[in-house]
Short mmCIF file of the C-alpha atoms (twelve columns), coordinates in Angstrom:
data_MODEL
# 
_entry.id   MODEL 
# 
loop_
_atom_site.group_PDB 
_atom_site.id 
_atom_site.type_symbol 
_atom_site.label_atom_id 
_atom_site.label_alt_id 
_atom_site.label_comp_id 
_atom_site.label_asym_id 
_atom_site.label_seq_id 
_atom_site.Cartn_x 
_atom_site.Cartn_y 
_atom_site.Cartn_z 
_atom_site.pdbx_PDB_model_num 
ATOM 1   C CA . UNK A 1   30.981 -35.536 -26.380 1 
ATOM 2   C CA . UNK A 2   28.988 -32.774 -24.556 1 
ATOM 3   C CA . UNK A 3   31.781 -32.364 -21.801 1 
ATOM 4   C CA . UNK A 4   34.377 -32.383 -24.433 1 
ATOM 5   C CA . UNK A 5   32.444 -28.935 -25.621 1 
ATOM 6   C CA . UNK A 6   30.860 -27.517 -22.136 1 
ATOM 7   C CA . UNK A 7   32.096 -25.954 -19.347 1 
ATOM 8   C CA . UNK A 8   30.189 -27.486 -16.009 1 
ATOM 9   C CA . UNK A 9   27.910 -24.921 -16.034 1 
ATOM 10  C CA . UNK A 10  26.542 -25.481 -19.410 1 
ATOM 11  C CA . UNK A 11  26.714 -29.818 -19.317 1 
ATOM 12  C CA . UNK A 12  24.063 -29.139 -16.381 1 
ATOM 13  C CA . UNK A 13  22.474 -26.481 -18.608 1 
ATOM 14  C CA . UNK A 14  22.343 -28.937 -21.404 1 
ATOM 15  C CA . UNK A 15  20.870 -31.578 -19.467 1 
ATOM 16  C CA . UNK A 16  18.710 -30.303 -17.958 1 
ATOM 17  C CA . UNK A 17  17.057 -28.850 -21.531 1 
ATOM 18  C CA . UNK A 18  17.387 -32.396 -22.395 1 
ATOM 19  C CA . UNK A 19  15.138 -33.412 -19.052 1 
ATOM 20  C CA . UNK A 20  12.274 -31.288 -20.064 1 
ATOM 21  C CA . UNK A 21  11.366 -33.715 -22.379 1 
ATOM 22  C CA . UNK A 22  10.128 -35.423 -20.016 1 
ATOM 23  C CA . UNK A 23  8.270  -32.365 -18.080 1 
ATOM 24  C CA . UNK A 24  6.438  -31.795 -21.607 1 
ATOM 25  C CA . UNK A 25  5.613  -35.741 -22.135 1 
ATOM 26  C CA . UNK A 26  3.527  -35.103 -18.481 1 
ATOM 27  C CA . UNK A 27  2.065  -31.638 -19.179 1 
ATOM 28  C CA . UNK A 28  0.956  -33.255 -22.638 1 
ATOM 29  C CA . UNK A 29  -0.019 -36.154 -21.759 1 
ATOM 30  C CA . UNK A 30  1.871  -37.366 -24.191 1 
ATOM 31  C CA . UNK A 31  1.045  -41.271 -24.254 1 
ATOM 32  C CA . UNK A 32  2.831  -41.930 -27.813 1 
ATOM 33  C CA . UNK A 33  6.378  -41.117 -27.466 1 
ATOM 34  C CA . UNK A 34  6.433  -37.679 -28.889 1 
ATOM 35  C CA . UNK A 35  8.326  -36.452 -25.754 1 
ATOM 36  C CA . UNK A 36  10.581 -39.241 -26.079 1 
ATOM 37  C CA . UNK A 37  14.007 -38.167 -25.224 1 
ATOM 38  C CA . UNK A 38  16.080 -37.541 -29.153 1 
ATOM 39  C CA . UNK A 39  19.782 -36.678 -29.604 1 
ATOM 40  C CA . UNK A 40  21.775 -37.089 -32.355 1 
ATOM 41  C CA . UNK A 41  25.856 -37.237 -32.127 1 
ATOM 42  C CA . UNK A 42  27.109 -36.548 -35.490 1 
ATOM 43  C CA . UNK A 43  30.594 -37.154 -36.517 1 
ATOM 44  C CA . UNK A 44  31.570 -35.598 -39.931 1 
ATOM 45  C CA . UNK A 45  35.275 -36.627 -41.342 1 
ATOM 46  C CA . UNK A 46  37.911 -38.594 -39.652 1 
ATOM 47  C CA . UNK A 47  38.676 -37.798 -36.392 1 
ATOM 48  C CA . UNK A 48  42.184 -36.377 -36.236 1 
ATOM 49  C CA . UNK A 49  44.992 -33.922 -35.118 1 
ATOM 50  C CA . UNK A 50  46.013 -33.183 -38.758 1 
ATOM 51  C CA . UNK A 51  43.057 -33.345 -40.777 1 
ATOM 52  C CA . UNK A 52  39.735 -31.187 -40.849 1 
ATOM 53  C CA . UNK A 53  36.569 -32.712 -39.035 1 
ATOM 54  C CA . UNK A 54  33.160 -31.686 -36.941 1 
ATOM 55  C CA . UNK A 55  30.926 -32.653 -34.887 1 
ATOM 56  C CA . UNK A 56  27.462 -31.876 -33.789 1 
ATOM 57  C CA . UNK A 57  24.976 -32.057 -30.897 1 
ATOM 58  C CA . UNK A 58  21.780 -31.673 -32.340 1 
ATOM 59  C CA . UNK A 59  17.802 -32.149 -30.658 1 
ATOM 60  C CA . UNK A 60  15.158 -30.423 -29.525 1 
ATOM 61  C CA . UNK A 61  16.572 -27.515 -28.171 1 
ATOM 62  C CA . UNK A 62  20.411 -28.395 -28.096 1 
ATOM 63  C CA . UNK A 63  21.903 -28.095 -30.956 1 
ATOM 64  C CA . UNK A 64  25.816 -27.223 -30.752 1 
ATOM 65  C CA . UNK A 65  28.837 -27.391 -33.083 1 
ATOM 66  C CA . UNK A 66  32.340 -27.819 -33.408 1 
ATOM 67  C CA . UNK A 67  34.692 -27.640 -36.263 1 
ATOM 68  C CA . UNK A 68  38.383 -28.990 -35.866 1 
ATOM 69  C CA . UNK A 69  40.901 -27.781 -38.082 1 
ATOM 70  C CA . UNK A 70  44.880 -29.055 -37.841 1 
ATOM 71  C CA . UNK A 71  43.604 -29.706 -34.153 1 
ATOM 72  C CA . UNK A 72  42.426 -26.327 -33.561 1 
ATOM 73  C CA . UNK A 73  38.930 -26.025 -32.877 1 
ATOM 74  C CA . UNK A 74  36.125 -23.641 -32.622 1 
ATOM 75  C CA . UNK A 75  32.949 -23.936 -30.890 1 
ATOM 76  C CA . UNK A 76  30.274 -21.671 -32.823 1 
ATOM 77  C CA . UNK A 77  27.590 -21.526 -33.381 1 
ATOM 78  C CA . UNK A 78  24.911 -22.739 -30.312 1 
ATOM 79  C CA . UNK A 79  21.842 -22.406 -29.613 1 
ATOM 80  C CA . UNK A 80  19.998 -23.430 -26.271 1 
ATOM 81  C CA . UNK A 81  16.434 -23.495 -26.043 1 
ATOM 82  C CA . UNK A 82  13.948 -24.820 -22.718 1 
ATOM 83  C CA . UNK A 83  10.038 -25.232 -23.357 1 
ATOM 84  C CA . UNK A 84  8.747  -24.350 -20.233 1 
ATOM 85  C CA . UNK A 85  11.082 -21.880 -19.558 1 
ATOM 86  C CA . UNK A 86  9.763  -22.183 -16.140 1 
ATOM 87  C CA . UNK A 87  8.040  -24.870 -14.908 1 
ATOM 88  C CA . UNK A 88  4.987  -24.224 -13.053 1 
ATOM 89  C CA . UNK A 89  3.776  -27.343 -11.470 1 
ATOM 90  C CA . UNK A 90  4.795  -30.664 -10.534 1 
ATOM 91  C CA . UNK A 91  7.521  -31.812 -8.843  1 
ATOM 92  C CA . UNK A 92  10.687 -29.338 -10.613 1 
ATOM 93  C CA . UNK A 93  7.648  -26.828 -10.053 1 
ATOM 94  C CA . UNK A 94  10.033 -23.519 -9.945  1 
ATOM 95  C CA . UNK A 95  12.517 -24.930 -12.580 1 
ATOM 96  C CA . UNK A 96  14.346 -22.059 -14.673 1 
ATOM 97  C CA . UNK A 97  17.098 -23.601 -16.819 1 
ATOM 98  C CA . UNK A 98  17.637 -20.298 -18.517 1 
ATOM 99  C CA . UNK A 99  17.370 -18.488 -15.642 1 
ATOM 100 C CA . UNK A 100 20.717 -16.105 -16.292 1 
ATOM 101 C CA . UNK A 101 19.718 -15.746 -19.709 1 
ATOM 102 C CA . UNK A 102 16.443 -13.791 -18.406 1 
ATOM 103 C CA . UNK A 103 17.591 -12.113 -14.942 1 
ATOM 104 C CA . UNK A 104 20.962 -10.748 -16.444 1 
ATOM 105 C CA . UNK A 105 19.241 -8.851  -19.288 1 
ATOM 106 C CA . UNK A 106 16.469 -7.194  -17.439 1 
ATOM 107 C CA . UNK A 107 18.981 -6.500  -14.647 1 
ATOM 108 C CA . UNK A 108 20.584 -4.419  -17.328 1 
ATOM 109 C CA . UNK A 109 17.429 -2.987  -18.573 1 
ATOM 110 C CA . UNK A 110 15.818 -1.875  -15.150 1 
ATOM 111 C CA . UNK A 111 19.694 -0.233  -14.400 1 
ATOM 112 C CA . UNK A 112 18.895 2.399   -17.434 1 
ATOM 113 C CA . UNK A 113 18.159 5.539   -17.156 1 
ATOM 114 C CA . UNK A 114 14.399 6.609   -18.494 1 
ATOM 115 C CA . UNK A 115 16.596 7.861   -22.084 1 
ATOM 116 C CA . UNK A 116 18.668 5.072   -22.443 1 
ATOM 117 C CA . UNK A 117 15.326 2.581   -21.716 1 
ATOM 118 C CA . UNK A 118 13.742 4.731   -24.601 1 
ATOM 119 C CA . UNK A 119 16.638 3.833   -26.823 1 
ATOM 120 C CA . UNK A 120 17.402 0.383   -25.829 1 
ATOM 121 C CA . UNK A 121 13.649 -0.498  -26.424 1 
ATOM 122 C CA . UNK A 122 13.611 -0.850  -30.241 1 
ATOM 123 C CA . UNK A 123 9.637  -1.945  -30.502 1 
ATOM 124 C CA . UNK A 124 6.946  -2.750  -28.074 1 
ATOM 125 C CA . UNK A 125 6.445  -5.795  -29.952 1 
ATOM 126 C CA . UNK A 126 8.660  -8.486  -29.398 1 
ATOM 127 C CA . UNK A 127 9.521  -11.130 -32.681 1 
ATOM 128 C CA . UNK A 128 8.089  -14.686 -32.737 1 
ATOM 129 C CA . UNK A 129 11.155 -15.552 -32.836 1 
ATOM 130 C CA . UNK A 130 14.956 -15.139 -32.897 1 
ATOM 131 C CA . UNK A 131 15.807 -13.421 -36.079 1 
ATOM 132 C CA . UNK A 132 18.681 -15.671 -37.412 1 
ATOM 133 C CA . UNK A 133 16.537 -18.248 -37.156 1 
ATOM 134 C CA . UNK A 134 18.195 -21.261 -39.060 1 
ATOM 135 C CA . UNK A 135 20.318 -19.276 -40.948 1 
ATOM 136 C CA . UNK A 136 23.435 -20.506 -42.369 1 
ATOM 137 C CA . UNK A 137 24.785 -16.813 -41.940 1 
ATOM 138 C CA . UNK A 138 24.025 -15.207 -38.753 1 
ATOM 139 C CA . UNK A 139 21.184 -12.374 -39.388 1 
ATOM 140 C CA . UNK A 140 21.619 -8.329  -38.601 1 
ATOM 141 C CA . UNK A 141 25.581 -8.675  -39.470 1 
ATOM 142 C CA . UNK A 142 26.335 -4.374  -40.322 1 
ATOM 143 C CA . UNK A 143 22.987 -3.414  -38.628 1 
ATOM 144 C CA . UNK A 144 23.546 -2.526  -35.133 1 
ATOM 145 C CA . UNK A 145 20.463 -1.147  -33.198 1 
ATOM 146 C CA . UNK A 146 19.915 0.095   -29.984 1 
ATOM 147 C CA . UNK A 147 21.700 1.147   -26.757 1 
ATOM 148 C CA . UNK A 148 25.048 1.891   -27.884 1 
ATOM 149 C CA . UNK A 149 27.495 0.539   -24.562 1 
ATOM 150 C CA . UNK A 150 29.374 3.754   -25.341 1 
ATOM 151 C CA . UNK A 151 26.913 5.442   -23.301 1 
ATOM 152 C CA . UNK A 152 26.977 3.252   -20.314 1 
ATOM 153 C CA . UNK A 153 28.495 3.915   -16.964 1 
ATOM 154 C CA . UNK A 154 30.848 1.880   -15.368 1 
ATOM 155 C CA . UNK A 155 28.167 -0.387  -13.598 1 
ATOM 156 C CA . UNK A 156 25.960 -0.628  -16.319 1 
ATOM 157 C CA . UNK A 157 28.807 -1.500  -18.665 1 
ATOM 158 C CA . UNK A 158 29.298 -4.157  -16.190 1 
ATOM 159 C CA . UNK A 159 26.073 -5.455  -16.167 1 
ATOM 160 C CA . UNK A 160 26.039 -6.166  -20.118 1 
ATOM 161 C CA . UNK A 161 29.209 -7.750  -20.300 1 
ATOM 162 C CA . UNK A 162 27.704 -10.373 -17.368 1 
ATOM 163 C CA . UNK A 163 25.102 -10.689 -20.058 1 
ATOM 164 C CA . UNK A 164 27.278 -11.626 -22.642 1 
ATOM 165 C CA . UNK A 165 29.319 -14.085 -20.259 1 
ATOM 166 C CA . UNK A 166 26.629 -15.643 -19.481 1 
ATOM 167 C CA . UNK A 167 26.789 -17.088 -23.154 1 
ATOM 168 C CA . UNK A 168 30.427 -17.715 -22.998 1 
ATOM 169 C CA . UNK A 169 30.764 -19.214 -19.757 1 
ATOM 170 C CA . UNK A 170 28.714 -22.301 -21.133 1 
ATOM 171 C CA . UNK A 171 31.781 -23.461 -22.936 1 
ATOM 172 C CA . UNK A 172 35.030 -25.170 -22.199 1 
ATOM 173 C CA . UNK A 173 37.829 -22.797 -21.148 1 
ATOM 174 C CA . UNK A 174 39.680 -22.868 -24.877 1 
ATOM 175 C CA . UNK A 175 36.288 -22.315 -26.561 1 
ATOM 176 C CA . UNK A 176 34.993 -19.660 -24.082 1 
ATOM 177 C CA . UNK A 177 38.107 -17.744 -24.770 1 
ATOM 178 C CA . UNK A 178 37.906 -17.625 -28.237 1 
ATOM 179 C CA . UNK A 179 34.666 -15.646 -27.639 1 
ATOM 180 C CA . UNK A 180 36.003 -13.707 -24.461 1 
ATOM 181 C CA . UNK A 181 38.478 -12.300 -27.079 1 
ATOM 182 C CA . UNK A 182 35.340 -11.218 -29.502 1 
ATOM 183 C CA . UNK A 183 33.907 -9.404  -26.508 1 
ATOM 184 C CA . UNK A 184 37.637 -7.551  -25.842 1 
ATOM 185 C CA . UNK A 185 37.509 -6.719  -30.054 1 
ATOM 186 C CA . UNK A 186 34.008 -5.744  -29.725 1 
ATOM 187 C CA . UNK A 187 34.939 -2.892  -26.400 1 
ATOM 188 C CA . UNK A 188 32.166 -0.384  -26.665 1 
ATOM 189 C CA . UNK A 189 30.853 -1.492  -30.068 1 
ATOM 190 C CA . UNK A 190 28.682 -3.297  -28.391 1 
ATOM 191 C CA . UNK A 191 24.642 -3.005  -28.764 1 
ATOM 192 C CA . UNK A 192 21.987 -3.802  -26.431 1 
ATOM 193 C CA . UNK A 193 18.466 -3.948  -27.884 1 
ATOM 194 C CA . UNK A 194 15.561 -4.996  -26.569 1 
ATOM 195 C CA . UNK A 195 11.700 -5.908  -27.700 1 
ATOM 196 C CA . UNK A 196 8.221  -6.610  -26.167 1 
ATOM 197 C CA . UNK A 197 7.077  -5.921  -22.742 1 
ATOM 198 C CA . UNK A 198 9.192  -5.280  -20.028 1 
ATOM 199 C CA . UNK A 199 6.991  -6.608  -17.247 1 
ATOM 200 C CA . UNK A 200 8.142  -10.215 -16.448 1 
ATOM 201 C CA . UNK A 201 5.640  -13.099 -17.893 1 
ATOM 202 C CA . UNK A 202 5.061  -11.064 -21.075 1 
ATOM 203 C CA . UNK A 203 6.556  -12.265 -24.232 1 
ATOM 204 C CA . UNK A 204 10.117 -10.361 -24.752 1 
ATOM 205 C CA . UNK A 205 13.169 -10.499 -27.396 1 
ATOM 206 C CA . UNK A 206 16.566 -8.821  -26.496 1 
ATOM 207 C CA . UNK A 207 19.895 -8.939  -28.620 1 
ATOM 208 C CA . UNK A 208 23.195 -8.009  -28.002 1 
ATOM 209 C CA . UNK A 209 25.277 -7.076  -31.146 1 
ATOM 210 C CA . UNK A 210 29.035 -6.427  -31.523 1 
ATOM 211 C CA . UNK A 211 28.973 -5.508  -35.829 1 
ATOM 212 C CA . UNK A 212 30.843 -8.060  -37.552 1 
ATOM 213 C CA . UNK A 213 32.061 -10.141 -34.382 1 
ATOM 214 C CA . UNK A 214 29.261 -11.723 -33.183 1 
ATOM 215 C CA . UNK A 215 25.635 -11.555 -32.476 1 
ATOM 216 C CA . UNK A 216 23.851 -12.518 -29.062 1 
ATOM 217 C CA . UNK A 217 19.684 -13.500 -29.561 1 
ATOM 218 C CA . UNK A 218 17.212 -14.497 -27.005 1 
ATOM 219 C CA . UNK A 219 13.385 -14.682 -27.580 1 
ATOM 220 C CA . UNK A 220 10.300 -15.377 -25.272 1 
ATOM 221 C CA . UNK A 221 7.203  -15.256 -26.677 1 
ATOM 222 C CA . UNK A 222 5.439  -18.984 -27.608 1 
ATOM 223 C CA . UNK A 223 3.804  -20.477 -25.128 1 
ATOM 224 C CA . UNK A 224 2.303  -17.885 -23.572 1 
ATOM 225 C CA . UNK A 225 5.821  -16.586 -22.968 1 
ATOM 226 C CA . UNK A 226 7.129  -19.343 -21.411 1 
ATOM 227 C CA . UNK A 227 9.169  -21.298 -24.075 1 
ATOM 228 C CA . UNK A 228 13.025 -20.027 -24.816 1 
ATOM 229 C CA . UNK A 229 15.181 -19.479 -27.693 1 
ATOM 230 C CA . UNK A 230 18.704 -18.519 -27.756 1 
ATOM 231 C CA . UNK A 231 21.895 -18.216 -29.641 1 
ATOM 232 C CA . UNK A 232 25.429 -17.357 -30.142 1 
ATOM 233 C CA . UNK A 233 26.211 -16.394 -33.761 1 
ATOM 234 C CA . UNK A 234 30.087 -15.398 -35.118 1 
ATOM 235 C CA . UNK A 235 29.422 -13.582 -37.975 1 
ATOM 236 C CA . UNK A 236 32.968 -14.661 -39.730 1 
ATOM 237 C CA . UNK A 237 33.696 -18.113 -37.475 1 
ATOM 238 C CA . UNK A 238 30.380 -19.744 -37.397 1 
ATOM 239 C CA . UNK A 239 31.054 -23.283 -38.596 1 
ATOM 240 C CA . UNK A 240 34.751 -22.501 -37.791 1 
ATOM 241 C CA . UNK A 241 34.945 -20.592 -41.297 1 
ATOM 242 C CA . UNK A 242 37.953 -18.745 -40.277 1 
ATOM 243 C CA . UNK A 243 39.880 -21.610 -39.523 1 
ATOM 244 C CA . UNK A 244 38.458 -23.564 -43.037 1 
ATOM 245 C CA . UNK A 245 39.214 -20.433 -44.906 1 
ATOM 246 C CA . UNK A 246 43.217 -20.522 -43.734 1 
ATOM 247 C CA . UNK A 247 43.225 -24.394 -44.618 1 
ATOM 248 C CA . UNK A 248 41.840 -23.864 -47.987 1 
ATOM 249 C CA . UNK A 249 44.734 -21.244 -48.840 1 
ATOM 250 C CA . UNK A 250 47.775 -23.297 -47.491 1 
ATOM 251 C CA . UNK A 251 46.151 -27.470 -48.204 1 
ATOM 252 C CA . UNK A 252 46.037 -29.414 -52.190 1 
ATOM 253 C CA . UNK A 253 43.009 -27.764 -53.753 1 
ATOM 254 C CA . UNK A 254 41.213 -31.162 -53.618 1 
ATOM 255 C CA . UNK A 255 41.954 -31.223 -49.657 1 
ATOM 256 C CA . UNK A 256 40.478 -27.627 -49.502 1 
ATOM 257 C CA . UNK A 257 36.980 -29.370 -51.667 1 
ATOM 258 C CA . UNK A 258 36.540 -32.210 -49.153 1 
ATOM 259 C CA . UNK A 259 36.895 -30.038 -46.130 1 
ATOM 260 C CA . UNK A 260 34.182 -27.139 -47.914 1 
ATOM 261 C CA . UNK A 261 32.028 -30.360 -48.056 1 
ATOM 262 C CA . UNK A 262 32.393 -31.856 -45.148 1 
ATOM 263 C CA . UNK A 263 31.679 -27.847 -43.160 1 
ATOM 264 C CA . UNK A 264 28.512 -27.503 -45.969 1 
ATOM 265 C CA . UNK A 265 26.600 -30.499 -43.973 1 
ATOM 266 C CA . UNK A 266 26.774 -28.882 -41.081 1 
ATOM 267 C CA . UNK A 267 23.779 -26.807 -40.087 1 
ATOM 268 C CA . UNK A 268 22.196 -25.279 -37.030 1 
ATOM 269 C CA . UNK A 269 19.233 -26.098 -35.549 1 
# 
């Protein structure tokens, strides 16, 4: 199921999130099972090349979605978490599963100029947490803030589109370029914003926002800054809502009712 959705890159991602269940259960001392290894497959409708169905990947820290649609899928929206973000003793001592998702955005933010710093840093205080949280819509939709990538050079316009691949690149080729093709839509609408300290260790939040295409959050702050959230939100595809939203015009108005109920149990982590 998870290679059917991720790219190689993010199946090692994705399990290794899924191992640091067991670097918590030792750090804890966790002697009753709460750092038991949990992940839940969930199938909803019939499997098919015709019909409308979904699937999710859901646990602590994975949680990932698919909608299928007349055999045309979509993969939105993820989120990836790892608690600790880096591991700090022990044998994986050195372990950074998000690694990319870290190094690539301050990259971009130590490449500013001392003005375009001042403007990408939106607060010195950085969130507790992402700000869609569990949403069923993503959060910040029309509300762009920021460094606008219309006033990036080349190389630094570089820089945040490695960013952003970094979140596509996770996915299998078809899914990835669904969201390569937001990115091209997006061209210098693009916002990078960031929150918190920007001395490494210190608890930090950046985003990157393309208005009404899609919306980028990443958040390191519990744990003493050292526990990761992070998600990939399509403003008008999450839940493959385009794709519903064509069925429901062209299939039998009770087709179009099972298929709204059927995408309604779906829900992110």
């Amino acid at each position: 199921m998870l290679a059917a959705d991720l790219s190689r890159q993010g199946l090692i991602k994705v399990n290794t999130i899924m191992s640091l269940e067991e670097v918590l259960r030792v750090l804890e001392n966790d002697t009753r099972g709460r750092r038991d290894p949990e992940y839940h497959f969930s199938i909803f409708g019939e499997p098919s090349l015709t019909g409308v169905w979904g699937y999710r990947v859901e646990g602590h820290h994975v949680s990932l979605h698919c909608t299928v649609v007349r055999g045309k899928v979509t993969g939105n929206p993820t989120f990836l978490g790892a608690n600790p973000a880096e591991v700090r003793s022990g044998p994986h001592k050195g372990l950074r599963v998000l690694r990319a998702e870290e190094d690539r955005a301050r990259a971009l933010l130590e490449s500013l100029s001392e003005t375009q710093r001042q403007t990408a840093v939106v607060s010195s205080r950085a969130p507790g947490d992402i700000l869609t949280e569990r949403s069923r819509k993503a959060a910040l939709k029309d509300q762009p803030s920021g460094l606008s990538a219309d006033r990036l050079n080349t190389a630094r316009r570089n820089r945040l589109e490695e960013l952003v691949f970094t979140y596509i690149e996770n996915l299998l080729e078809e899914l990835a370029s669904q969201r390569m093709n937001r990115l091209k839509q997006a061209g210098t609408n693009l916002y990078f914003a960031w929150a918190g300290t920007l001395e490494r260790g210190g608890p930090h939040y950046y985003r990157v926002h393309a208005p009404g295409l899609f919306l980028i959050e990443y958040d390191n702050t519990q744990n003493r800054a050292n526990h990761i959230h992070s998600a990939w939100r399509d403003f008008d595809n999450d839940f493959g809502e385009d794709l519903l939203a064509a069925h429901y015009r062209s299939a039998p108005a009770h087709h179009g009712h099972l298929a709204r109920r059927t995408a309604s149990r779906q829900r992110p982590l």
